[in-house]
DRENPAFI-370557 format. One record per residue (C-alpha): residue in one letter; x, y, z. Coordinates in steps of 0.5 Angstrom, whole numbers, plus 500, padded with zeros to 3 digits. Example, Ala and Ser with C-alpha at 12.3 -4.5 7.8 and 13.67 -1.06 7.14 Angstrom:
a525491516/s527498514/
***
This chain:
x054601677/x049606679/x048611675/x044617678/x041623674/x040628680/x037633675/x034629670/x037632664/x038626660/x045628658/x050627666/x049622671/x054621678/x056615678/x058610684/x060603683/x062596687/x064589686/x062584691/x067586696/x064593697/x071596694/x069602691/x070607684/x066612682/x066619677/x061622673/x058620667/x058627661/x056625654/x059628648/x057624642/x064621643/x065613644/x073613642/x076612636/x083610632/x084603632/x079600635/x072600635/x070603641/x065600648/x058601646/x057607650/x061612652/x065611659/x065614665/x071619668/x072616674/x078620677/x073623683/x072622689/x065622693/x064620700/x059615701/x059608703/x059601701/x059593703/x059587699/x058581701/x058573697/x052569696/x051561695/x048565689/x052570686/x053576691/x050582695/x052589695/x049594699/x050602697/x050609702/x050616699/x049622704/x045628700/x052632702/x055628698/x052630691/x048636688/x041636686/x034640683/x032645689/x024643686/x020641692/x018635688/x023632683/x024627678/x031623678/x034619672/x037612674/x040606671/x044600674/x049597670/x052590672/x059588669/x062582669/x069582668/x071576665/x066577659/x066584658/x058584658/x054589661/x046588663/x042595664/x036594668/x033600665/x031597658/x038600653/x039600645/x045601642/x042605636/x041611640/x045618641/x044617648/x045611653/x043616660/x036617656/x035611656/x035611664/x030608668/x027614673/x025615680/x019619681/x015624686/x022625691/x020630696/x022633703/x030632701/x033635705/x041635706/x042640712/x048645713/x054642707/x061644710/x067640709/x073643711/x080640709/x086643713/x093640711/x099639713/x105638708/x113637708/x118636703/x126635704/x129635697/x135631696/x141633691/x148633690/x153638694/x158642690/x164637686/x170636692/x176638689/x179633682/x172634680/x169628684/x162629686/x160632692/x156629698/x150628698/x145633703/x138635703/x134641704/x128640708/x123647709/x118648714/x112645714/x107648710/x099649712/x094649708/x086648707/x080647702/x073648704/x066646701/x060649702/x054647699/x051655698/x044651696/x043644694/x044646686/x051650688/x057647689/x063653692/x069651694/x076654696/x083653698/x089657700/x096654700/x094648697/x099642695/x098640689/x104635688/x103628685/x105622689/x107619683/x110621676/x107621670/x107614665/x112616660/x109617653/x113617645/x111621640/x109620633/x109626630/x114631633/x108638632/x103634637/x104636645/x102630649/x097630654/x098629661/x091628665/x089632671/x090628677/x089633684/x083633688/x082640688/x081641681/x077634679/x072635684/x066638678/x071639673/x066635668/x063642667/x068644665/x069640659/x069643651/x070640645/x076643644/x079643650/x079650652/x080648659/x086645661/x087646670/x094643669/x096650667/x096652673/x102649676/x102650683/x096656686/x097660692/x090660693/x082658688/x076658688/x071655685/x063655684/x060650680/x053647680/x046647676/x040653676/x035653672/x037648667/x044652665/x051648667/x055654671/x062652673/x067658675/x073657676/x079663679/x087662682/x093665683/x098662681/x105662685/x110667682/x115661680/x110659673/x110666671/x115669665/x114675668/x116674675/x109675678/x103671679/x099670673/x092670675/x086665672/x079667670/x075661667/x068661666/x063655663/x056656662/x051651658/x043651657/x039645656/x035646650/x029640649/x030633651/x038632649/x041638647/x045644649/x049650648/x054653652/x059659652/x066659654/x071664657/x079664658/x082669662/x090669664/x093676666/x101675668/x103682668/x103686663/x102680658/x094677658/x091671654/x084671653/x079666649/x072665648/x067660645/x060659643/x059651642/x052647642/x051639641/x043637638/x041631638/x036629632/x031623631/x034619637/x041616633/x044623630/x047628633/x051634631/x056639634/x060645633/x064650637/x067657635/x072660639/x077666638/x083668641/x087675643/x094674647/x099680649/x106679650/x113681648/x111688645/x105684641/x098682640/x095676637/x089674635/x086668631/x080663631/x078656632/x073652630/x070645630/x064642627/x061635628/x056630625/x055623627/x049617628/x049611633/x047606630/x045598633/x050596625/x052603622/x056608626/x058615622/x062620625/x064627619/x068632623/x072638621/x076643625/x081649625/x086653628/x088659626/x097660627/x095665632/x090662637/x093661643/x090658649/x094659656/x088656660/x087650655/x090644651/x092645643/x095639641/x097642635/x095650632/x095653624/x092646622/x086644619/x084636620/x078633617/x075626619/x070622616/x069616620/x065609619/x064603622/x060597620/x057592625/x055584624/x053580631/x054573631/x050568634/x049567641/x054562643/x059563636/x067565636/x065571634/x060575638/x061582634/x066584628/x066591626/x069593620/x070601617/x075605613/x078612616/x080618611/x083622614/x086630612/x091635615/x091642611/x096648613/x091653615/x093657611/x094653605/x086650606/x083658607/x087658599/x084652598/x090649596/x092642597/x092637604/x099636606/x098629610/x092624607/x091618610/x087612608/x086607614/x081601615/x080599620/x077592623/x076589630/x072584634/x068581640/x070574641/x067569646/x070569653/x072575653/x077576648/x078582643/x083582637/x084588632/x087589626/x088595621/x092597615/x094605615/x096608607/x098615609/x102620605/x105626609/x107633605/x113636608/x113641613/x118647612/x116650619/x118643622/x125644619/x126651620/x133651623/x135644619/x141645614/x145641610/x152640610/x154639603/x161636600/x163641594/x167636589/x174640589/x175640597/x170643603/x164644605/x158649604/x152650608/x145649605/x138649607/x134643608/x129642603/x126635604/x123631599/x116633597/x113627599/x113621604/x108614603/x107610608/x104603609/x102601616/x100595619/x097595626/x095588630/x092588637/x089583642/x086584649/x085578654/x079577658/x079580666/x081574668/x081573675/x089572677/x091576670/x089580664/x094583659/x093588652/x098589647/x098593641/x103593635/x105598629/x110596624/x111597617/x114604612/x112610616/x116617616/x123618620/x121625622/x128625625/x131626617/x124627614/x126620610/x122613609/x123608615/x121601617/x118602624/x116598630/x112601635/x109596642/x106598646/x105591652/x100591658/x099586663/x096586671/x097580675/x093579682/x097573685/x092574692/x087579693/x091584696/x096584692/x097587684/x102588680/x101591674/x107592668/x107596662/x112595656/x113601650/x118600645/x118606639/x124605634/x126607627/x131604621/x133606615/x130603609/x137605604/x142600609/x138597615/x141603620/x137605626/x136612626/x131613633/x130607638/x127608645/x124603651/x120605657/x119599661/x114601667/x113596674/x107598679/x107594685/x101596690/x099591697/x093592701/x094592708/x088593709/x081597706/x083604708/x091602707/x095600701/x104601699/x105602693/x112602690/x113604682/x119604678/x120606670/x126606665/x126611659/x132610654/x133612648/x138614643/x138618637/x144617631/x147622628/x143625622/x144625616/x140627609/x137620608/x132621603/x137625598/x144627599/x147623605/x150629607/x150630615/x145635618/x146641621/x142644627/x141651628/x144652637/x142658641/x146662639/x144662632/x150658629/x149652625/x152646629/x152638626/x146633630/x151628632/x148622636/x145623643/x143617648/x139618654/x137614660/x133616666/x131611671/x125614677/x122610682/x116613687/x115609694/x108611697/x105608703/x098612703/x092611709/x085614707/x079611709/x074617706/x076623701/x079628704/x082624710/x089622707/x095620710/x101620704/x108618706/x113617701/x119618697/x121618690/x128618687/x130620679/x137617677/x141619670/x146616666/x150623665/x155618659/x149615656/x153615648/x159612652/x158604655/x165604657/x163610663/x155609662/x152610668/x145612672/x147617678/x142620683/x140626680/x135628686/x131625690/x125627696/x121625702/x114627703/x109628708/x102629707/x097629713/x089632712/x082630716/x075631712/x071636718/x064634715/x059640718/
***
């Protein structure tokens, strides 16, 4: 990897990277004070996004010796300082799969609060001089969407037929207003996904999961964009008419500005919602910064806006602190909201001990329309510590990290009371670097959740009264569930053929399902193998299942297995074939913790009906062939195809059917000016 601090901040860097056959992956590096978390311990410096695309050229080659590699970066293809002379960071760092190791030219700590700091420079740069920067994208799209006609008559299904619209035209432009400013526009883009995303289980039913943004578009500099609290979340936009987007560096301050029309089939109201998005953040001193955030979508007369102050201070090499404030006002449905959010954040970056103490909070009527909340109307306080010992050189164990996690979520209306958490947990955490490569974990997690009244809002119980009949009563819950988990992970070396990871949680956990205790079983299972250097197929297995503990029954179970087969033709060329299974299967609810008594959900009508059994299955299969010799130059050709099993309680009649299916086109040719 070459890590390439073009403004010299000491805080972001563009990354560029090879293996010794010229393949390339490249990203931006922007540090956060944030080296991940959870179970594991986490790398020894934060890692790279590597999700954008830079123009640039490579080739790598073996040696009797080891291996040669060899780098080309057009001035074109990055932004840098408009000073005659300039002063840029610089670090390359050597990563040896197999082992995990990684060597820094740049001598690096790992007590410190910054690894880019650490950078080596290049010094007295003159005369840089990247000429006119033009790049234009025109490119062509069609789609035929597949579904099932009308039923033939007795109910039988009807043929299959196909809708295929007209090409659609469209295009983006980059011009580099100057060496430090960035514009970009597109107008009728496609922003559709060649892929579906990897299916995700939830273990807290409150939490919204969080897919990733994959569209060069929004990619392409949305390093700048970041906030702590995920203020700018470009998924939200779902599919824009046209955007426009500055983005770059002035006098020591990040600007990122990003404005779209949104198609009208995104909006509640029948309009196209339009978004405003603003990111600014001035360096202050060598490795701190402040910035401020604002938020704006307007669909008709309904509007959400939000703004924020934030800062990261880095104090005496190995501390840093962080904190964020933002409030929000929303209209819509004859009503206006507002609310805040805040967050704060202390931690040190030691060589052995490593402290994060955090805090943050959401007010119920925060709303964000530009952003991503995982979860609004708590409080979550965390006090992370970790203890690192290093073993010698050549023992089994290169490293063991060892710490407890205390975790604690309010209501944030009972926290501004100063009333009681509703969960706490207690986790200690452990995990170790083994020679050769190896990677084991092992946690014991102590909870006890508190029970959430809105959660079971519309939940009753259908009670038996003794001389015949039933009533309906609300749902109460028991005050309390306590958990004991146990958690055990293991990753394998980046073996030449073949590498794997898995992760395992079982023990008594919460069963939001009835809001009783439940034995749980939760895998997760990663493997990739390379029989030959072009060919890859990589397997993902999750399973999520859950048993009452009064008889042994299962109350919620859900398997997704996921296969993704990729062939290179060739450097520019590759075929991928992907296919995921989703099953799951709910049984009938009852009151579990209490009574036994089945329970009765509230339908859209209003009318409280029982929660009987549900089963699902979905099967989805995405084909792709794809030619890009440079970003920006691509020709995707593919198909995807979604089947359903409409009698999934029922094995008797269960069956996958063909719900729809697609074929696509997409052709654009990089015109670099």
């Amino acid at each position: 990897q070459i890590l390439l601090s073009t403004f010299n901040d000491g805080r972001q860097a563009l990354v560029f990277s090879v293996n010794p056959l010229g393949v390339q992956a490249d990203g931006t590096l922007v540090e956060t004070g944030q080296r991940g978390g959870g179970f594991a311990a986490g790398p020894a410096r934060e890692q790279a996004d590597l999700s954008q695309d830079f123009v640039y050229q490579s080739k790598g080659r073996l040696t009797p010796g080891g291996y040669e590699v060899e780098i080309r970066i057009p001035f074109k293809s990055i932004r840098y300082q408009s000073a005659a002379v300039q002063r840029w960071g610089v670090n390359v760092v050597r990563r040896v799969q197999h082992s995990g190791y990684e060597d820094s030219w740049a001598p690096a700590r790992r007590a410190g609060a910054s690894f880019l700091a650490q950078s080596g420079a290049l010094s007295g740069l003159t005369d840089l001089r990247r000429g006119l920067v033009l790049d234009a994208i025109p490119t062509v799209t069609q789609r035929t969407d597949g579904e099932p006609g009308a039923p033939a008559p007795g109910g039988a299904p009807g043929p299959w037929r196909y809708d295929g619209a007209r090409p659609e035209l469209g295009g983006s432009v980059r011009w580099g207003v100057t060496n430090n400013l960035t514009l970009n526009g597109t107008a009728n883009p496609d922003f559709s996904q060649v892929e579906a995303d990897a299916g995700q289980v939830q273990f807290d039913p409150r939490q919204a999961l969080f897919f990733a943004e994959r569209r060069p578009f929004f990619l392409d500099g949305i390093e700048q964009f970041t906030t702590p609290s995920q203020l700018v979340y470009t998924r939200r936009i779902v599919q824009p008419v046209a955007a426009a987007k500055l983005t770059g560096k002035v006098r020591g301050t990040d600007v990122a500005l990003l404005s779209a029309v949104d198609d009208a089939a995104a909006s509640a109201r029948g309009t196209n919602p339009v978004f405003n998005i603003l990111r600014l953040q001035r360096d202050i001193g060598g490795q701190s910064r402040l910035g401020v955030a604002y938020t704006d979508k307007v669909d008709g007369a309904d509007y959400n806006r939000v703004a924020s102050v934030d800062g990261r201070f880095v104090l005496g090499r190995i501390y840093n602190a962080q904190f964020q404030l933002a409030g929000s006002r929303t209209a819509g449905a004859s009503r206006v909201t507002d609310g805040p959010l805040w967050t704060a954040r202390v931690g040190r970056t030691g060589r052995r001990l490593n402290v994060n103490y955090s805090i943050s909070g959401i007010d119920p009527d925060f709303r964000t329309q530009s952003g991503f909340i995982s979860r609004a109307g708590v409080v979550n306080a965390a006090l992370d510590h970790r203890v690192t010992f290093f073993g010698p050189r050549g023992a089994l164990v290169e490293s063991f990290t060892v710490g407890p996690q205390l975790l604690g979520t309010w209501q944030y209306r009972n926290f501004t009371r100063r009333g009681d958490m509703q969960d706490k947990k207690l986790h200690l955490n452990s995990s170790a670097q083994l020679r050769g490569g190896w990677q084991v974990g092992a946690s014991v997690l102590t909870e006890t959740f508190g029970y959430d009244p809105q959660l079971y809002a519309d939940v009753a119980v259908e009670r038996t009264l003794a001389g015949g009949g039933v009533d309906t009563v609300p749902f109460t819950g028991t005050p309390r569930i306590p958990n004991l988990d146990y958690v055990l992970s293991v990753g394998t070396p980046q073996w030449k053929r073949f590498s794997a990871s898995s992760l395992a949680v079982w023990g008594r956990d919460e069963n939001f399902f009835e809001w009783a205790s439940a034995d749980i079983l939760f895998v997760e299972a990663n493997a990739e193998v390379r029989p030959t250097e072009k060919l890859r197929v990589g397997g993902r297995y999750v399973h999520q299942s859950y048993a009452r503990r009064t008889d042994g029954s299962t109350v919620g179970v859900r398997r997704i297995p996921r296969l993704r087969a990729e062939y290179q033709i060739a450097r520019p060329i590759f075929v991928r074939v992907v296919g995921q299974y989703d099953a799951s299967r709910q049984d009938a609810l009852r009151d579990d913790s209490r009574t036994n008594f089945p329970l009765l959900r509230r339908d859209a009508s209003g009318s409280y009906v029982r929660a009987g059994a549900e089963a699902a299955r979905r099967f989805r299969a995405d084909y792709l062939f794809s030619y890009q010799p440079t970003p920006g130059t691509v020709l995707f050709a593919g198909y995807g195809s979604t089947l359903d099993d409409p009698a999934a309680l029922d094995p008797a009649t269960s069956r996958l059917e063909r719900v729809n299916d697609g074929f696509f086109l997409k052709a654009s040719y990089l015109f670099r000016l």
